[in-house]
N, C-alpha and C positions, 0 to 999 in steps of 0.2 A: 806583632800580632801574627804575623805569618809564619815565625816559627810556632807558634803554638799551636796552627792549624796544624801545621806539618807533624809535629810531636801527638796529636790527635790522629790525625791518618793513621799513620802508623802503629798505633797500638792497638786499630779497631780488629786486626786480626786477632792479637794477644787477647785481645779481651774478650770474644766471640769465643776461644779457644775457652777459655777459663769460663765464661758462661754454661758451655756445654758442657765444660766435665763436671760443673757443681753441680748440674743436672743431673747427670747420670750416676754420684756418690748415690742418691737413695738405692738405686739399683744392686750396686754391688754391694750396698749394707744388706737388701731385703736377701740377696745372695750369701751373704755371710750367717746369715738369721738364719735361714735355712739350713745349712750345715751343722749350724749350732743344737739347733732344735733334734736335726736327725741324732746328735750325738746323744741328747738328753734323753730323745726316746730309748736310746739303743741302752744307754744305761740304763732306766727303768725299767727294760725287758729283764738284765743280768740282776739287778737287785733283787728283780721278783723271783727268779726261774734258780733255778739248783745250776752253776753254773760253771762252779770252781773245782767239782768234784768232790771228797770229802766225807762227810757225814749226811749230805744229801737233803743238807738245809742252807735256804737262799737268805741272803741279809735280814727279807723282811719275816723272818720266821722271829729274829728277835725286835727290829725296829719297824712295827706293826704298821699296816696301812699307810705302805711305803714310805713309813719313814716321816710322817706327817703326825702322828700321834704319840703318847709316852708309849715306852714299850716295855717287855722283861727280858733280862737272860734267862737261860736255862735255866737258872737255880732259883729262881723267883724274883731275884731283884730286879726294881724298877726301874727302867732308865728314861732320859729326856727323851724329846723327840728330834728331831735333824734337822729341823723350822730352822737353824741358827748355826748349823754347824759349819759353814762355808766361813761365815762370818766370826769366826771365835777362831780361826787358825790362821798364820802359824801360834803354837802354844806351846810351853815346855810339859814335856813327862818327865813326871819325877822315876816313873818306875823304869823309862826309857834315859832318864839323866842326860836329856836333850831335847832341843826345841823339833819340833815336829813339825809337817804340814799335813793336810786336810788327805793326800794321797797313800804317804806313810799309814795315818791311821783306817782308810779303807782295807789296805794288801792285811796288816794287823788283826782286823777284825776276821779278817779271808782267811788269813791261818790258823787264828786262835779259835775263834767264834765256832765255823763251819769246819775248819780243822782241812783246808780246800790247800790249794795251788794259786797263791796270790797272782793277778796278771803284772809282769814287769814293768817298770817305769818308761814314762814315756808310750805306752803300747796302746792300740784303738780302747781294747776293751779297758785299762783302767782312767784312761781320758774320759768314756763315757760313764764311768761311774762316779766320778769326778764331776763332770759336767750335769751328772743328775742331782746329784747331792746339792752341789752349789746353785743346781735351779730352785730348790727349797728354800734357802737365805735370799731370794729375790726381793730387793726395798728392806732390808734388815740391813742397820747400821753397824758399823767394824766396828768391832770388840774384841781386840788380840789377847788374846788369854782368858774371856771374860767364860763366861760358864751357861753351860747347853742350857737350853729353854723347852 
């Protein structure tokens, strides 16, 4: 029995130790969250605003009401809305003859659409339009390859 005291003693630090840091995880989540958020805002700024240069039109000129409604290209056709597009990538292009991710097809749209200056991979600004987008598929179930909504 005495060893078992002893083996309890001694772990009340450890275990005090580990009390407090699962305590403080919600902190550095709500710390993470924030970050996250700032990015998404940032993105939402660049989606809305003329931002890539170009023809002096912003994403949502064609993926209306930021990207939350159907929208048209220039030529009249209709397209989905971005409710789902987080969630439908990676996907293959046939026109690109490779599977793609959700970022490839932003910088795409950036050059073709707006006819702009894609931001590099990896870079703040297409992180946050990345992180805007994919705040749109928020509770929408993965559908790899499945098709826009």
């Amino acid at each position: 029995m005495k060893s078992v005291n002893r083996i309890s003693r001694s772990t009340r630090p450890l275990l005090t130790g580990l009390m407090i840091a699962a305590l403080a995880v919600p902190g550095v989540a709500l710390a993470a969250d924030a970050h996250l958020e700032q990015a998404i805002a940032q993105g939402k700024q660049l989606f809305t605003h003329p931002s890539f240069g170009g023809n002096g039109k912003d994403c949502q000129s064609c993926h209306l009401s930021g990207g939350t409604t159907a929208g048209k290209l220039p030529n009249g056709k209709a397209i989905p809305s971005l409710n789902n597009a987080a969630a439908i990538f990676p996907r293959y292009s046939a026109r690109r003859h490779k599977v793609i991710q959700l970022s490839d097809q932003v910088r795409g749209c950036i050059a073709k659409a707006i006819q702009g200056k894609p931001p590099a991979y990896g870079s703040v600004k297409l992180n946050a339009l990345v992180s805007y987008v994919t705040s749109l598929s928020q509770g929408k179930p993965i559908d790899m390859g499945g098709k826009p909504q």
